[in-house]
N, CA, C and O atoms as a GROMACS GRO file, in nm:
protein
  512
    1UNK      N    1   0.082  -0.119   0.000
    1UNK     CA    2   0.000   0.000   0.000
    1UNK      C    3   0.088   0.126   0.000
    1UNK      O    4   0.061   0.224  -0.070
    2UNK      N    5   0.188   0.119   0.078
    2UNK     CA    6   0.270   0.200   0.112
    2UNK      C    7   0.343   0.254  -0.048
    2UNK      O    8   0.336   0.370  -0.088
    3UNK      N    9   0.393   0.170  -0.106
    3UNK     CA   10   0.462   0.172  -0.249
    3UNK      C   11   0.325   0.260  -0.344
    3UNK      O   12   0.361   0.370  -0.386
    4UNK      N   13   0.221   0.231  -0.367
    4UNK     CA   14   0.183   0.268  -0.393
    4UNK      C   15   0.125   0.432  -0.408
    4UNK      O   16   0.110   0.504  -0.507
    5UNK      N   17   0.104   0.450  -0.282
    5UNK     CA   18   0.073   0.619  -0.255
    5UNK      C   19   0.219   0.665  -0.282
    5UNK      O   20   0.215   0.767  -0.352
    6UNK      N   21   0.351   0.628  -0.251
    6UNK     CA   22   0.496   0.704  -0.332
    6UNK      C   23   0.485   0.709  -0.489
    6UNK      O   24   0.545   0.800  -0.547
    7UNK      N   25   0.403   0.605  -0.571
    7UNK     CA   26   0.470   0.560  -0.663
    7UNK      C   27   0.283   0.707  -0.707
    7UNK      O   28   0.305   0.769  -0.812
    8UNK      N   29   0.192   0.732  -0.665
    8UNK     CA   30   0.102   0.810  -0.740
    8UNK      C   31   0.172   0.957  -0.667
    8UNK      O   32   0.175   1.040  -0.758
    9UNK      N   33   0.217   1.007  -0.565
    9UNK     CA   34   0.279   1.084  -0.540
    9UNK      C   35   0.399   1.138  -0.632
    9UNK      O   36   0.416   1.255  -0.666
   10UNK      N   37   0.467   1.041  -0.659
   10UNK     CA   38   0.566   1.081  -0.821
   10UNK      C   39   0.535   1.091  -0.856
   10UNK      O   40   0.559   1.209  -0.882
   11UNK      N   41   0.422   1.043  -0.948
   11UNK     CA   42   0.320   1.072  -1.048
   11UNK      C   43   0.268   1.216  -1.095
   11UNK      O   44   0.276   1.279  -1.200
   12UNK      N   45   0.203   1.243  -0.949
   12UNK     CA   46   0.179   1.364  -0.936
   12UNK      C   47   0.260   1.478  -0.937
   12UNK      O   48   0.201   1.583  -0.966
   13UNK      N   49   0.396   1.488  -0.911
   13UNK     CA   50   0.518   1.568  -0.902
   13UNK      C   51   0.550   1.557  -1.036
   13UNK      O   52   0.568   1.658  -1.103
   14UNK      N   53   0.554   1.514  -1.054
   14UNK     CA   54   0.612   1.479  -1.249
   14UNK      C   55   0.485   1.526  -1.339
   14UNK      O   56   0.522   1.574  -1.446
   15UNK      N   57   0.320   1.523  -1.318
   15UNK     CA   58   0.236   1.566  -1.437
   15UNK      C   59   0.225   1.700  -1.385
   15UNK      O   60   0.151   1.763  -1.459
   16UNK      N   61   0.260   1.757  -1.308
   16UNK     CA   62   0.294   1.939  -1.226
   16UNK      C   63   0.390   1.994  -1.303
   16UNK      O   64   0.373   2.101  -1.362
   17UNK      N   65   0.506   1.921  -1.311
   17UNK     CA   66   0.629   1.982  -1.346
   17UNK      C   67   0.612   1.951  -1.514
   17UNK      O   68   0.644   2.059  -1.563
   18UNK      N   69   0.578   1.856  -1.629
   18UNK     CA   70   0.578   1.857  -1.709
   18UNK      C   71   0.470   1.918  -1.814
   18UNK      O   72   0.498   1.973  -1.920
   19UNK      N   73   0.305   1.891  -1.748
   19UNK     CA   74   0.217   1.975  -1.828
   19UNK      C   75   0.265   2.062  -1.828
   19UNK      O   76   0.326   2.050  -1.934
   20UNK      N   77   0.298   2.182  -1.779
   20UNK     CA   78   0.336   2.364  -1.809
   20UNK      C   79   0.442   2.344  -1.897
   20UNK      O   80   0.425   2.423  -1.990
   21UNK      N   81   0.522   2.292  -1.911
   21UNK     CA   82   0.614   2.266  -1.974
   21UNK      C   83   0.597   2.197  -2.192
   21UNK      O   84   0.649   2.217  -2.302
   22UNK      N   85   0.496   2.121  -2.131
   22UNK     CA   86   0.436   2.093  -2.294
   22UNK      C   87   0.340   2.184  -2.393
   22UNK      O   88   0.302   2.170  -2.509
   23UNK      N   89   0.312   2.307  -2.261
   23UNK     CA   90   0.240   2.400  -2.318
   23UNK      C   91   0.330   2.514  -2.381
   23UNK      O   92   0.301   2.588  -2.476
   24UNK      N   93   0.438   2.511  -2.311
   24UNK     CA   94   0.519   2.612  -2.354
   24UNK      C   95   0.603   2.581  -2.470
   24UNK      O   96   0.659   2.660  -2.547
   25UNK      N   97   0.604   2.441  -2.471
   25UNK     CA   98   0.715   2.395  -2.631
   25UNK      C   99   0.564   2.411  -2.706
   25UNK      O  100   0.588   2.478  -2.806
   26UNK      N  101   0.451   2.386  -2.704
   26UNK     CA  102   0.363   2.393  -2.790
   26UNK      C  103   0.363   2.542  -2.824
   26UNK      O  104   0.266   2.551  -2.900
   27UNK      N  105   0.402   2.633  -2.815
   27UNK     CA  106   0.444   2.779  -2.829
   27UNK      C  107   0.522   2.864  -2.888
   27UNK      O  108   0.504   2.973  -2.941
   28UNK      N  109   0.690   2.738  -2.855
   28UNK     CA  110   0.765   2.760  -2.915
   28UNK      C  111   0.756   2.725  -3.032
   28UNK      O  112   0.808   2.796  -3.118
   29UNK      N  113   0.690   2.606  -3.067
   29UNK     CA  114   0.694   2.514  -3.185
   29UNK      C  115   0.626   2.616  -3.333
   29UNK      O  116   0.676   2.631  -3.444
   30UNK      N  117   0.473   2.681  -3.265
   30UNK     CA  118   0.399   2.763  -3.303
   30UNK      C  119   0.498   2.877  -3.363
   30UNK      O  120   0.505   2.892  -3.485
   31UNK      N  121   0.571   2.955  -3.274
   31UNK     CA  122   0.686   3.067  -3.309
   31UNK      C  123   0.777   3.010  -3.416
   31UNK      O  124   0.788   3.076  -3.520
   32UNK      N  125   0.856   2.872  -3.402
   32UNK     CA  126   0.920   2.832  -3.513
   32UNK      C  127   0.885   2.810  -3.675
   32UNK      O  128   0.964   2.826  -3.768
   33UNK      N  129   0.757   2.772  -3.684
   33UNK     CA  130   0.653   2.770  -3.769
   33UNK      C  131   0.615   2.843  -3.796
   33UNK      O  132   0.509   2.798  -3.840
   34UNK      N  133   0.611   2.965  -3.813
   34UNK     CA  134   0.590   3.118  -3.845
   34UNK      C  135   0.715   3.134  -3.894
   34UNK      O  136   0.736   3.185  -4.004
   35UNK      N  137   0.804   3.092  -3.818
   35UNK     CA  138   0.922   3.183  -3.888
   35UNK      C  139   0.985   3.116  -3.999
   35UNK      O  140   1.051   3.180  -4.081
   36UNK      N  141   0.969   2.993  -4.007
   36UNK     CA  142   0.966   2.906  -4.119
   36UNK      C  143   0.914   2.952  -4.259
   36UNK      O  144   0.966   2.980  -4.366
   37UNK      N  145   0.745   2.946  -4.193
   37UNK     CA  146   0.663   2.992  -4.370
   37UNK      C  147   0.684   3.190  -4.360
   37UNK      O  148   0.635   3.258  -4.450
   38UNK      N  149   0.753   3.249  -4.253
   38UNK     CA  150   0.790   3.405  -4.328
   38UNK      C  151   0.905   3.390  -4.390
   38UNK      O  152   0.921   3.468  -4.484
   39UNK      N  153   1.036   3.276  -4.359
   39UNK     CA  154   1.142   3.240  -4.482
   39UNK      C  155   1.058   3.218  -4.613
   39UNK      O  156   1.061   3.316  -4.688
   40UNK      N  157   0.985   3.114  -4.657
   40UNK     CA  158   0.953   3.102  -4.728
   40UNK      C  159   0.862   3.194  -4.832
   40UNK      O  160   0.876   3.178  -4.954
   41UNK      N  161   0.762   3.300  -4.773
   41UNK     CA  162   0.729   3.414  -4.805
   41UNK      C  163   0.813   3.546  -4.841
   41UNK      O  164   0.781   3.645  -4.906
   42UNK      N  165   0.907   3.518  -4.787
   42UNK     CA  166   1.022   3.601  -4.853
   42UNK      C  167   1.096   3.547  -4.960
   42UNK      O  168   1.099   3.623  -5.057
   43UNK      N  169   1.160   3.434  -4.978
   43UNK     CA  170   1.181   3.367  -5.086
   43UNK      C  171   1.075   3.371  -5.214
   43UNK      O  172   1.113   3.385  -5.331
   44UNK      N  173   0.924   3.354  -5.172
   44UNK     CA  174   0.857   3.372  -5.299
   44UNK      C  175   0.845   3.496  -5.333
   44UNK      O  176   0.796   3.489  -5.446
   45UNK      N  177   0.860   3.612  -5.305
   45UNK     CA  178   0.879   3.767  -5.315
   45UNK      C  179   0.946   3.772  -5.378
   45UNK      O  180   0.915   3.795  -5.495
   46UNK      N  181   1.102   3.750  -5.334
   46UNK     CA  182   1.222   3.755  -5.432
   46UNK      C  183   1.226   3.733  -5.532
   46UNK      O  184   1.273   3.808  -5.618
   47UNK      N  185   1.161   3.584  -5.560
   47UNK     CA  186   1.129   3.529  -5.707
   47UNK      C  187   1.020   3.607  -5.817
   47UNK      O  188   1.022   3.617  -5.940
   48UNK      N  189   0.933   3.650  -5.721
   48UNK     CA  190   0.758   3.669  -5.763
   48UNK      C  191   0.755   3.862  -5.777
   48UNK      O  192   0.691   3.944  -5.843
   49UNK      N  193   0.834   3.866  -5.701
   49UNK     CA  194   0.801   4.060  -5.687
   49UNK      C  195   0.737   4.120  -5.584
   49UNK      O  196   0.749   4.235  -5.541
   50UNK      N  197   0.641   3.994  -5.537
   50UNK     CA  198   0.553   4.029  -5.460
   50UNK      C  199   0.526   3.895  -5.357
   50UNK      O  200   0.600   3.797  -5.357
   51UNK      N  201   0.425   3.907  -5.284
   51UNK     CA  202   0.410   3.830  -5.157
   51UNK      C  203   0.264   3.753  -5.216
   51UNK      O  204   0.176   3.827  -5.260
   52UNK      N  205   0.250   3.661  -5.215
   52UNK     CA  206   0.098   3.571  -5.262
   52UNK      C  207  -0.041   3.646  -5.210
   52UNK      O  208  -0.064   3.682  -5.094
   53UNK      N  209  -0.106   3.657  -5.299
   53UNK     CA  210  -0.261   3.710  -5.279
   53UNK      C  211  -0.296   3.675  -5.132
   53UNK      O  212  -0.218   3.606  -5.067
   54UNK      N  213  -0.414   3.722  -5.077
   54UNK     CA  214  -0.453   3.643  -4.983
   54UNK      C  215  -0.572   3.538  -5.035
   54UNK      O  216  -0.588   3.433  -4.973
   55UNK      N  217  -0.650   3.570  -5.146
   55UNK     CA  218  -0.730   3.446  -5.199
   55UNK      C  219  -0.604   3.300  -5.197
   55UNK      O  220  -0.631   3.190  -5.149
   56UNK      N  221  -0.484   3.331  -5.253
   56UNK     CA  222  -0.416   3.244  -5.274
   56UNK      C  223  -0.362   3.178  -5.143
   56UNK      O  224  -0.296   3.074  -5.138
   57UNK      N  225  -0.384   3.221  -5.084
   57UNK     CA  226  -0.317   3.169  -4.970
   57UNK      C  227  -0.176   3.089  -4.942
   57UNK      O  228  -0.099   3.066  -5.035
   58UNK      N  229  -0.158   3.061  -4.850
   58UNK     CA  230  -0.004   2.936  -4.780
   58UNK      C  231   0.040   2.874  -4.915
   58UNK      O  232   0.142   2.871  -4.984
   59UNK      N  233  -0.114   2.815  -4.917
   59UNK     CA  234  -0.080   2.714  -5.089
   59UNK      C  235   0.043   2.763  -5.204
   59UNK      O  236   0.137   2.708  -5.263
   60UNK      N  237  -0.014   2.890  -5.199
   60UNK     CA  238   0.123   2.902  -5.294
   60UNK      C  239   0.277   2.900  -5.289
   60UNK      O  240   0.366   2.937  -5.365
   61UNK      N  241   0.271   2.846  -5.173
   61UNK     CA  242   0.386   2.805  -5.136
   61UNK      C  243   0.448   2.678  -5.145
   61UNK      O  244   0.550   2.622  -5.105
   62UNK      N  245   0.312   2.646  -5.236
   62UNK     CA  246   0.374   2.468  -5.286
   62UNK      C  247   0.311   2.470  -5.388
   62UNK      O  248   0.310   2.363  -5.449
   63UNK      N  249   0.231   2.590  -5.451
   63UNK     CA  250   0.196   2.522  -5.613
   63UNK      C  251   0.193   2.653  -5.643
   63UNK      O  252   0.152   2.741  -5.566
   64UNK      N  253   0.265   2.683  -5.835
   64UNK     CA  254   0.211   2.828  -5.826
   64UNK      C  255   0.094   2.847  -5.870
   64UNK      O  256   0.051   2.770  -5.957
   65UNK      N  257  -0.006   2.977  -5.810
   65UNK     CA  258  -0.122   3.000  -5.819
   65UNK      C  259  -0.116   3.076  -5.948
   65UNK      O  260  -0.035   3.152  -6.000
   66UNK      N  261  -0.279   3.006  -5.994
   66UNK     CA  262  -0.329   3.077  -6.106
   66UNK      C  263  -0.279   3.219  -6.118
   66UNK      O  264  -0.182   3.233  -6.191
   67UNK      N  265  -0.332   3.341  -6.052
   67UNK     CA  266  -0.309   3.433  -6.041
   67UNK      C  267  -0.164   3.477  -6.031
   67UNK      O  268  -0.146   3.596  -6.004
   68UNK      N  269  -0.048   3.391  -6.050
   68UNK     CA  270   0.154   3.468  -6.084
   68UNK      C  271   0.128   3.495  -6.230
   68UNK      O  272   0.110   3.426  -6.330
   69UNK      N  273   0.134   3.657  -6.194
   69UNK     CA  274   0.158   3.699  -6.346
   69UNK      C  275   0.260   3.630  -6.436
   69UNK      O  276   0.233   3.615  -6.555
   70UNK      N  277   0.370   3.589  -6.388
   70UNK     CA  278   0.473   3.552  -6.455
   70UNK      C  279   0.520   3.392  -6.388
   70UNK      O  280   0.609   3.387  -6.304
   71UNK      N  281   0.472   3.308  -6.421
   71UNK     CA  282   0.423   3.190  -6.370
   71UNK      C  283   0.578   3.103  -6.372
   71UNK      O  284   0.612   3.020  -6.287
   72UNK      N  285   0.665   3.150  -6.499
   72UNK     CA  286   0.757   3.104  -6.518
   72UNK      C  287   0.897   3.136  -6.409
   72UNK      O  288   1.006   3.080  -6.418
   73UNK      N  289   0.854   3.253  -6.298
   73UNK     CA  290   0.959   3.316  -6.228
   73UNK      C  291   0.943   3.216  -6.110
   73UNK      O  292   1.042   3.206  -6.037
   74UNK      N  293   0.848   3.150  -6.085
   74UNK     CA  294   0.810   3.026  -5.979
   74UNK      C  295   0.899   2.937  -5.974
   74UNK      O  296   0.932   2.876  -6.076
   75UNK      N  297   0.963   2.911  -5.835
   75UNK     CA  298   1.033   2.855  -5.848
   75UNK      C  299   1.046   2.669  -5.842
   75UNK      O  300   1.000   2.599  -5.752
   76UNK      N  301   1.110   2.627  -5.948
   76UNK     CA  302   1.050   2.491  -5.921
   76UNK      C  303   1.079   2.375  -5.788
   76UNK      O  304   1.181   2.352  -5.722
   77UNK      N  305   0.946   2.317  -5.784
   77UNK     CA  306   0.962   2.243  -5.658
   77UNK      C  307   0.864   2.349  -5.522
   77UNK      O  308   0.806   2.295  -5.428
   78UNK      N  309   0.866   2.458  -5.537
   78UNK     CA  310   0.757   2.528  -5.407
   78UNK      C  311   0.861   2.557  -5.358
   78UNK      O  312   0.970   2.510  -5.390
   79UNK      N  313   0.833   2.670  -5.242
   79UNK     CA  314   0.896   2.744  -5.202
   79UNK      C  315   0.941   2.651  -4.990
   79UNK      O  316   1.033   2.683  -4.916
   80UNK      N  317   0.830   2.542  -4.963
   80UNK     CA  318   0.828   2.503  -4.844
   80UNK      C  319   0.760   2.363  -4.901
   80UNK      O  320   0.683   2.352  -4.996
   81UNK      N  321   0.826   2.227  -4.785
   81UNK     CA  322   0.795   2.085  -4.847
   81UNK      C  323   0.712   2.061  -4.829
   81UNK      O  324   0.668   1.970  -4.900
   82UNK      N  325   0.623   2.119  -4.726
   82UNK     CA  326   0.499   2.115  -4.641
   82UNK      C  327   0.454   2.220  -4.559
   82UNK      O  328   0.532   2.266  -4.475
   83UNK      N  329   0.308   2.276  -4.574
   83UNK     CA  330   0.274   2.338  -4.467
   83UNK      C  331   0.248   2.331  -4.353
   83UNK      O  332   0.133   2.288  -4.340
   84UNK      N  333   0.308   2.356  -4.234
   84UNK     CA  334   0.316   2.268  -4.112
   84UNK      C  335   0.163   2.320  -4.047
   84UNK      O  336   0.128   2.433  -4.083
   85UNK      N  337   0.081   2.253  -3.966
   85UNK     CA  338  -0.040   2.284  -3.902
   85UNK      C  339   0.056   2.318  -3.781
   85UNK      O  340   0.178   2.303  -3.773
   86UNK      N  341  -0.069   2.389  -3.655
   86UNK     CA  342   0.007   2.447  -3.592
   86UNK      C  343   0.025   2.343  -3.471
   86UNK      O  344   0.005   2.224  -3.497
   87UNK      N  345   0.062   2.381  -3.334
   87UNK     CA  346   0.106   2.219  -3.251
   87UNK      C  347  -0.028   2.234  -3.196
   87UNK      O  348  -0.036   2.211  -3.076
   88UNK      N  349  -0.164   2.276  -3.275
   88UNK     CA  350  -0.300   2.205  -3.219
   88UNK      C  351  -0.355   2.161  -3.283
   88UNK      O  352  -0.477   2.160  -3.270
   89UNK      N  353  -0.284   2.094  -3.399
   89UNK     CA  354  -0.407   2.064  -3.570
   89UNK      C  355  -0.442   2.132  -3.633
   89UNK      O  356  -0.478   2.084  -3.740
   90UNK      N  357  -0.459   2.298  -3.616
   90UNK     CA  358  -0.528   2.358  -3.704
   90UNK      C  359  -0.419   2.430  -3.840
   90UNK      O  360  -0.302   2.438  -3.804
   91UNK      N  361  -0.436   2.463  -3.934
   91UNK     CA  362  -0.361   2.518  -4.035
   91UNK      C  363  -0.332   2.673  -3.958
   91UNK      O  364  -0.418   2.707  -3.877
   92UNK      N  365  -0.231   2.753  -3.977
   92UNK     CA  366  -0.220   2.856  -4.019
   92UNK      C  367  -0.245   2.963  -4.056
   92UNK      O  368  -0.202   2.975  -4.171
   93UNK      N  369  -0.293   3.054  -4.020
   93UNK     CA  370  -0.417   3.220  -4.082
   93UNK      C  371  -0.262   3.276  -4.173
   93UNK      O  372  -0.149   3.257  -4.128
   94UNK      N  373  -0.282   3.328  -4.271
   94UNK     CA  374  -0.245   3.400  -4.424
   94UNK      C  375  -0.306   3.542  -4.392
   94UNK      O  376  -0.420   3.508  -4.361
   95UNK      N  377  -0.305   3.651  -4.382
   95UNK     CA  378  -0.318   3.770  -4.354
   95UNK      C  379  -0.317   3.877  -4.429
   95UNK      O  380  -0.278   3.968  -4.357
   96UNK      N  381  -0.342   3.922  -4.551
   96UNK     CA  382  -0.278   4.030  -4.666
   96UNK      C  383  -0.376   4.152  -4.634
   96UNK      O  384  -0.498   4.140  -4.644
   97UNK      N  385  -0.334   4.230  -4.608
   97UNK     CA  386  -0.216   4.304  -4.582
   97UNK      C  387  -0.246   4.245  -4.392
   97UNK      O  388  -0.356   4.222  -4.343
   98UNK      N  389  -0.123   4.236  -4.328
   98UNK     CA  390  -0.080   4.248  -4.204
   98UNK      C  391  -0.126   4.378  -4.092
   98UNK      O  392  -0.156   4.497  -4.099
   99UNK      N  393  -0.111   4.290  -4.006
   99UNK     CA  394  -0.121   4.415  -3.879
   99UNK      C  395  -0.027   4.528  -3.893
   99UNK      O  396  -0.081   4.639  -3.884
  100UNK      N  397   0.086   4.529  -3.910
  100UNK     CA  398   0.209   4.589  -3.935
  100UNK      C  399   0.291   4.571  -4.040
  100UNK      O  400   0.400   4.629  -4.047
  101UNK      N  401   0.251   4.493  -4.127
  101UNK     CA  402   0.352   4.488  -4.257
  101UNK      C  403   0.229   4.424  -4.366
  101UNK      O  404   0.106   4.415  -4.371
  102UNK      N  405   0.368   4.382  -4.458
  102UNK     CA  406   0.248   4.313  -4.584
  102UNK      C  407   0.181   4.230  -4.583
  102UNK      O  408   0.101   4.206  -4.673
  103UNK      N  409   0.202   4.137  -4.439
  103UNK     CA  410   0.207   4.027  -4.445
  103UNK      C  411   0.119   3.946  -4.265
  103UNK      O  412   0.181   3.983  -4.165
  104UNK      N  413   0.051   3.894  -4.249
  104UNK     CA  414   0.062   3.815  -4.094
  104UNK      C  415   0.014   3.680  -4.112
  104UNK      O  416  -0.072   3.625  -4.180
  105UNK      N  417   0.106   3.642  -4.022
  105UNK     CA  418   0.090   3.438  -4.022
  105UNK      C  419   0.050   3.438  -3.879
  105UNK      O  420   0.136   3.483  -3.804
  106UNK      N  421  -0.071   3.395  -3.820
  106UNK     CA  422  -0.116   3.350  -3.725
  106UNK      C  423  -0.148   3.235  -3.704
  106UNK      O  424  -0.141   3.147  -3.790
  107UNK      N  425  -0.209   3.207  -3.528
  107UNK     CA  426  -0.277   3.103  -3.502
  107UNK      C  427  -0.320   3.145  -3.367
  107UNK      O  428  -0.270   3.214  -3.277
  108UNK      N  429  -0.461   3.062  -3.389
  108UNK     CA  430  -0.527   3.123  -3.251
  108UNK      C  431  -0.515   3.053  -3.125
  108UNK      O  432  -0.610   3.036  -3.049
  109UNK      N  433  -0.417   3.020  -3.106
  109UNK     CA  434  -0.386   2.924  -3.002
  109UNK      C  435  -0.394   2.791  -2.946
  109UNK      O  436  -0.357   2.695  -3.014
  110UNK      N  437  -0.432   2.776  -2.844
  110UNK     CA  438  -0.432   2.624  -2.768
  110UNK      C  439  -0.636   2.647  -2.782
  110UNK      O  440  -0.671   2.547  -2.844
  111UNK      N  441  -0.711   2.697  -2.763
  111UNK     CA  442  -0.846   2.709  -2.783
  111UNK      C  443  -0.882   2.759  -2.925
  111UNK      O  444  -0.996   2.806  -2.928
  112UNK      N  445  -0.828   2.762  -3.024
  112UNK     CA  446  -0.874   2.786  -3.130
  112UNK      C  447  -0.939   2.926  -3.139
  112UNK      O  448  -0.939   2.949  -3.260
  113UNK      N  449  -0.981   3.005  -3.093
  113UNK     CA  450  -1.077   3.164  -3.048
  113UNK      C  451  -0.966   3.237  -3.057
  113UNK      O  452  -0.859   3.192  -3.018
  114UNK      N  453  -0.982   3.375  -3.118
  114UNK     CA  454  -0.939   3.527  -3.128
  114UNK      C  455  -0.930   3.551  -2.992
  114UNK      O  456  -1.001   3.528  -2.894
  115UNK      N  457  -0.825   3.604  -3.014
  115UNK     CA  458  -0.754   3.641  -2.798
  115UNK      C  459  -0.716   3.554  -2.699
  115UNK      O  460  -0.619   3.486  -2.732
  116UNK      N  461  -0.757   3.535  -2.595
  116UNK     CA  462  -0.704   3.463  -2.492
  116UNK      C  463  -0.544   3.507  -2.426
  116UNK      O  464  -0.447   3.574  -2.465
  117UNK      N  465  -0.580   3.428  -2.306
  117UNK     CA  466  -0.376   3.402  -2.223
  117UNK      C  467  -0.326   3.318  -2.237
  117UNK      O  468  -0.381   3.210  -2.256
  118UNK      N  469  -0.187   3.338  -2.231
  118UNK     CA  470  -0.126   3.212  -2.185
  118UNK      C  471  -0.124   3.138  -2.297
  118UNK      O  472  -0.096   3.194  -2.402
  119UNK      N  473  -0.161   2.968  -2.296
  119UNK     CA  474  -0.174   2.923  -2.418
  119UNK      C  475  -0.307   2.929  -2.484
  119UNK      O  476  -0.321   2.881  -2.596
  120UNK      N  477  -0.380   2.971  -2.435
  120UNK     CA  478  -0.480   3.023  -2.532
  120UNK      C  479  -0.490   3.148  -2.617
  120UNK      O  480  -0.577   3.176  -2.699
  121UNK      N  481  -0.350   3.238  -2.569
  121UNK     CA  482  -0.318   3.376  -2.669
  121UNK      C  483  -0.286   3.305  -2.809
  121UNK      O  484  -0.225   3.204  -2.844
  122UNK      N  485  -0.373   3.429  -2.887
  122UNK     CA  486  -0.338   3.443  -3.041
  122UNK      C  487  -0.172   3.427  -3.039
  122UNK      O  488  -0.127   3.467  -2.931
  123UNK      N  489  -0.073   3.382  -3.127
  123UNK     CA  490   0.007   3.370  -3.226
  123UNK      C  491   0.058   3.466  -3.280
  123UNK      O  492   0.148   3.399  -3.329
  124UNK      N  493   0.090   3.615  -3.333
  124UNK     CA  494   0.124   3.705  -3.461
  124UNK      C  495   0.217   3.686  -3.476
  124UNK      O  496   0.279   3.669  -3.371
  125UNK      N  497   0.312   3.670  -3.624
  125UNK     CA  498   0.426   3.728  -3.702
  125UNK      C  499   0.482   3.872  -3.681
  125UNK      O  500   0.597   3.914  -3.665
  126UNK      N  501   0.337   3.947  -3.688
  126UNK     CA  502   0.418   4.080  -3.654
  126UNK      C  503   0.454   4.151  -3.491
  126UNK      O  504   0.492   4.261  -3.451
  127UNK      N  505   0.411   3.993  -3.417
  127UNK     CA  506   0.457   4.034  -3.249
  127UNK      C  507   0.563   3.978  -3.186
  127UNK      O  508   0.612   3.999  -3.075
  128UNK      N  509   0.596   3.885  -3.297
  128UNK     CA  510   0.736   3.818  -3.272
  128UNK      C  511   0.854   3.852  -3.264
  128UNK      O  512   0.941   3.767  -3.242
   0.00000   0.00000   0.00000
């Protein structure tokens, strides 16, 4: 009996100390992934002139969209191997024009909803 209440007592010391901890790499992961597809959004600029529609969305970052005037400046193969979802399943928000620039890559957090704390705060590119 005795072994027991030590062995759920660790238990308990260890899911304390590690949940907060999986919330916060789920955060970081989120931040890395932004900064990933804004490499890649800059790379298709360079090539393109410009930054992808927002009808066009992420996508064009792996196929070129109808809408590249100059279809041939695309570079072959896409600009990213995959669009990463964010560390809650959901895809990515595409933004044209941005809060602060041309551009914002979001995600609405650990609850999916506009706003929140903590891990339920929005995501921005341009707060990073």
């Amino acid at each position: 009996m005795v072994v027991i209440v030590i062995i759920g007592l660790l238990a308990t010391i260890v899911a304390i100390n590690v949940i907060p901890a999986t919330d916060t790499a789920r955060v970081e992961k989120a931040k890395a992934d932004i900064a990933t597809i804004e490499q890649a959004l800059e790379q298709y600029r360079l090539d393109n002139l410009t930054y992808p529609a927002g009808s066009d969305g992420l996508q064009a970052l792996l196929n070129p969209p109808a809408s590249l005037a100059q279809p041939q400046r695309y570079r072959r193969g896409g600009y990213i191997k995959k669009l990463p979802d964010d560390p809650w399943g959901r895809a990515y928000i595409y933004t044209v024009p941005g809060r602060k620039g041309a551009f914002d890559i979001s995600s609405l957090g650990a609850d999916g909803q506009p706003g929140g704390e903590s891990e339920n705060a929005d995501i921005h590119s341009s707060e990073l």
